[in-house]
C-alpha positions in Angstrom: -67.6 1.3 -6.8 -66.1 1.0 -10.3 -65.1 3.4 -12.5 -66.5 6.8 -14.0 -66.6 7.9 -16.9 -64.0 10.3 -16.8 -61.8 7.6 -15.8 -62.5 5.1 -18.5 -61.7 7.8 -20.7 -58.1 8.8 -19.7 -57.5 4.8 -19.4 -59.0 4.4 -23.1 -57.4 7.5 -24.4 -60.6 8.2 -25.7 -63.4 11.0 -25.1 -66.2 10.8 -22.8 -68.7 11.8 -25.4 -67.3 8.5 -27.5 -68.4 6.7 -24.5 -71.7 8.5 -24.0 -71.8 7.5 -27.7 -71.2 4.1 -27.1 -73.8 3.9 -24.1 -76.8 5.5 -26.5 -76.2 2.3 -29.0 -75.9 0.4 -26.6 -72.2 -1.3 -27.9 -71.1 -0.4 -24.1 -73.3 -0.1 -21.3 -72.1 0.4 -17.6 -72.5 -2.1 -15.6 -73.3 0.1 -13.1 -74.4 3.7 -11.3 -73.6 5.7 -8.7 -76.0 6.4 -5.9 -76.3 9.9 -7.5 -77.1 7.9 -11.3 -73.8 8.6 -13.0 -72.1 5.8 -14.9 -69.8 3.7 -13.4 -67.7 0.9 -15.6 -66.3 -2.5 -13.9 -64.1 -4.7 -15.1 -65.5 -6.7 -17.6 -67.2 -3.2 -19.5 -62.9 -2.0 -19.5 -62.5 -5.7 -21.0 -65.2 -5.0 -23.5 -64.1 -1.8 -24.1 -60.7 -3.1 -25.0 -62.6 -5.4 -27.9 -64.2 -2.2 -29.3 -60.7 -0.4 -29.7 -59.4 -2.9 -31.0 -62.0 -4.0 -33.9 -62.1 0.2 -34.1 -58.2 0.3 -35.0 -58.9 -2.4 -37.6 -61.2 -0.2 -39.3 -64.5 -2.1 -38.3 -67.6 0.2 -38.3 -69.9 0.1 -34.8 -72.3 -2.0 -36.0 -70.1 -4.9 -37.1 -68.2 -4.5 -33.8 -71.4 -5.0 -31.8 -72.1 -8.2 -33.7 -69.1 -9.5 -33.1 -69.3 -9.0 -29.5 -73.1 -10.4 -28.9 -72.2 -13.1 -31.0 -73.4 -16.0 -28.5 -71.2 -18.5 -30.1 -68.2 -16.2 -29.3 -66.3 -17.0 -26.2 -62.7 -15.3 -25.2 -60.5 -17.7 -26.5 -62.6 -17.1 -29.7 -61.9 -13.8 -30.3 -58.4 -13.8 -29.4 -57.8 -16.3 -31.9 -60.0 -13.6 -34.6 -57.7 -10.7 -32.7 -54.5 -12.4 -33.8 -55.4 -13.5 -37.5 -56.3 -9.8 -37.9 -53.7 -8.4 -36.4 -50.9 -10.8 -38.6 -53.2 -10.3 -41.5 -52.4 -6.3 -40.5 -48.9 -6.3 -39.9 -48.0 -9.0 -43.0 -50.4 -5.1 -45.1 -48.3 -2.5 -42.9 -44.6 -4.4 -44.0 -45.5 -4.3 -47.7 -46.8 -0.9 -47.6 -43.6 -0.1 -45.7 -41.5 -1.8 -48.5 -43.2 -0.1 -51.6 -43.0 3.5 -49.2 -38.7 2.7 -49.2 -38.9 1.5 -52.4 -40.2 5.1 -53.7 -38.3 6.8 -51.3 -35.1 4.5 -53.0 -36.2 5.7 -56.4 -36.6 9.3 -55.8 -32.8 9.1 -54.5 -31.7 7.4 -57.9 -30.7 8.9 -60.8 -27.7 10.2 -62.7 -25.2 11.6 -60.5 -23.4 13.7 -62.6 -22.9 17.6 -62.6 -25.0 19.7 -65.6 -21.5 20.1 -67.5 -20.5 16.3 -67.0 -23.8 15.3 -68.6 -23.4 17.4 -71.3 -20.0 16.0 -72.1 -21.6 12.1 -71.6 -25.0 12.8 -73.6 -24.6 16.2 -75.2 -27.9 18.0 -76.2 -29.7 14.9 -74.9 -30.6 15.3 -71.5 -31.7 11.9 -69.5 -33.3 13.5 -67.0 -36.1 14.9 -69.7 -38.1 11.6 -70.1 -37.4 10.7 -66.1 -41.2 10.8 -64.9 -42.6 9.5 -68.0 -40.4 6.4 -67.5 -41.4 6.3 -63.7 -45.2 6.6 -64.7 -44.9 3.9 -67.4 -42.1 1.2 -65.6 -42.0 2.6 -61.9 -43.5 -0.7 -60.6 -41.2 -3.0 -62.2 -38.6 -4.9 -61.3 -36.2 -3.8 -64.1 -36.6 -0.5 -63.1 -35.4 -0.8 -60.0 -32.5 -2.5 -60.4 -31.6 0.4 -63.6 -32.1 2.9 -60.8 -29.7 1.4 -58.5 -27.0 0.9 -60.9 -27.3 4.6 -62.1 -27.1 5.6 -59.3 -23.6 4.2 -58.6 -22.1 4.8 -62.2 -19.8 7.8 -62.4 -18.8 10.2 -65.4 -16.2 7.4 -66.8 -18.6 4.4 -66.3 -21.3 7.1 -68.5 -18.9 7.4 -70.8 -18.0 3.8 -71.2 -21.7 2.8 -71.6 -21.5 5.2 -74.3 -18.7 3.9 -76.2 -20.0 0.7 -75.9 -23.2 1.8 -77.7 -21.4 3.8 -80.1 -19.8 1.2 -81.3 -22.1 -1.7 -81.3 -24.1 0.8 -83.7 -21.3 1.5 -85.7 -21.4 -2.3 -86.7 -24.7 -2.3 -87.0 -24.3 0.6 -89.5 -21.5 -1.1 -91.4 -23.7 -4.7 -91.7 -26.9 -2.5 -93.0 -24.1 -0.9 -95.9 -23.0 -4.5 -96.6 -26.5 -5.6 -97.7 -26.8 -8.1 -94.7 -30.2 -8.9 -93.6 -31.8 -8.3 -90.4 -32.4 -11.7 -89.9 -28.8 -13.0 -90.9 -26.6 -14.7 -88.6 -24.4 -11.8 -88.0 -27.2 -9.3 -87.3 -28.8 -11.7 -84.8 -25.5 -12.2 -83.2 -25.3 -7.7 -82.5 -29.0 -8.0 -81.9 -27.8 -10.2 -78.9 -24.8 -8.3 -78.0 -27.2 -5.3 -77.9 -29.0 -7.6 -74.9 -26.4 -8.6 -73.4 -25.3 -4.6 -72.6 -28.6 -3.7 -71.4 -28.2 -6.8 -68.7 -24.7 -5.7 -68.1 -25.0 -2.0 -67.8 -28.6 -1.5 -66.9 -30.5 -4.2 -65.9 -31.9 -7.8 -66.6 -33.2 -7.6 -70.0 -35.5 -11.2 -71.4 -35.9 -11.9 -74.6 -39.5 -11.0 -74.1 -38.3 -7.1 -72.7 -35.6 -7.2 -75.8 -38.4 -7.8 -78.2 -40.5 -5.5 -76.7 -37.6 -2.6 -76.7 -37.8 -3.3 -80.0 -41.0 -2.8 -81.0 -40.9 0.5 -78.8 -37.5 1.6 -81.3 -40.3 2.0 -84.2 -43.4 3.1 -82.3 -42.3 5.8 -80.6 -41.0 8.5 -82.8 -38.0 9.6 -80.4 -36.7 6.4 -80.3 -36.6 6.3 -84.3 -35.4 9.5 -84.3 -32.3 8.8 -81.9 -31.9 5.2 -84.2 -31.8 6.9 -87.8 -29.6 9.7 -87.0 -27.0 7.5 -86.5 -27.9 5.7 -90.2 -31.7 5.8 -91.8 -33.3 3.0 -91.3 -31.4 1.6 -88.5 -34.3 1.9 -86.1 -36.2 -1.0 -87.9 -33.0 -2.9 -89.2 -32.3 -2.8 -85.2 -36.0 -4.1 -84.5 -35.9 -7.3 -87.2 -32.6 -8.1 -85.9 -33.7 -8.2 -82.3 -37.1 -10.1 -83.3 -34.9 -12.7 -85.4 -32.4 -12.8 -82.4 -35.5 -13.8 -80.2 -37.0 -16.2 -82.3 -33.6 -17.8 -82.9 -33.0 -18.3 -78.9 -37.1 -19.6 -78.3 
């Protein structure tokens, strides 16, 4: 006797308007009727059904689905072999969404774990936390990102504080070679301008010459970042750019 409709649906998880629906374009037409005319399904319209869901779930629209189906070139074997490339093809999409969902959800659990008053006594009146969703927007994607946001997240007030030193001081010698009369490009600047890389790699995260170059070029573009630079000594923004450039060059 088959099936009705009612019971395709609650197999299907599906509505029996969707199969009405399906029966008025003719994508799935009971194979049979009742003595009183309703619709009855047999096997091979549940096994047909099954194809619909499943090109449905993929996203196909009716009328490709159909196609697919009536194809007389088709046979089962045929479209399992379709099924599974679609479904790998699928699952290799649904892992590397998964991966950049946990790698946002990673990032928004990052940051600078320190109290108000501890980051005050680490970066006085400037706060890190002011610039943290323009730096998302502009470097979010990238790899060096990442890998900043992890190690923040694990420093502590003393490792803050040592970073800072560290920065301090390399600036400090900057400072003392731009009073000197050294240039930029000299041996001695180009040898800071590298130990200025070689503390972004070790405290932050894998900085190129190509990232270093372009750091630089950011120090003198963007206004804060001068500003931050010639507090410490005028000019020391662009003195702190040649060097890098010269430092780049010199290691090509």
């Amino acid at each position: 006797m088959g099936y009705s409709v009612g019971e395709v649906a609650g197999y299907a998880g599906i509505t029996v308007r969707t199969l009405h629906h399906y029966d008025e374009i003719g994508l799935l037409s009971p194979g049979g009727r009742s003595h009183a005319g309703h619709r009855r399904y047999d096997d091979a319209d549940l096994d047909r059904l099954q194809q619909i869901l499943f090109y449905r779930e993929l996203g196909f629209p009716l009328d490709e689905v159909a196609t697919l189906l009536d194809d007389p070139a088709a046979d089962p074997s045929a479209h399992l072999r379709r099924q599974h490339r679609l479904l790998s093809d699928r699952i290799t999409r649904l892992r590397e969404m998964a991966a950049a969902v946990e790698r946002a959800m990673e990032a928004k659990k990052m940051g600078i774990n320190l109290t108000p008053e501890e980051k005050f006594e680490v970066f006085g009146d400037h706060d890190p936390d002011r610039y943290a969703e323009e730096v998302e927007r502009r470097w979010g994607d990238t790899d060096a990102y990442a890998e900043s946001q992890r190690r923040a997240a694990s420093y502590t007030k003393e490792d803050w504080l040592r970073i800072k030193d560290a920065a301090d001081d390399l600036n400090r010698r900057f400072v003392a070679l731009m009073d000197a009369g050294a240039a930029p490009d000299s041996a001695p600047a180009m040898d800071l301008a590298e130990e200025h890389r070689q503390q972004i790699r070790r405290f932050h995260y894998d900085c190129t010459y190509e990232i270093h170059v372009g750091l630089a070029e950011m120090y003198i573009a963007d206004p804060r970042f001068t500003a931050t630079y010639d507090a410490v000594r005028p000019g020391l923004a662009g003195y702190l750019r040649e060097a890098i450039l010269a430092n780049a060059v010199r290691n090509v």
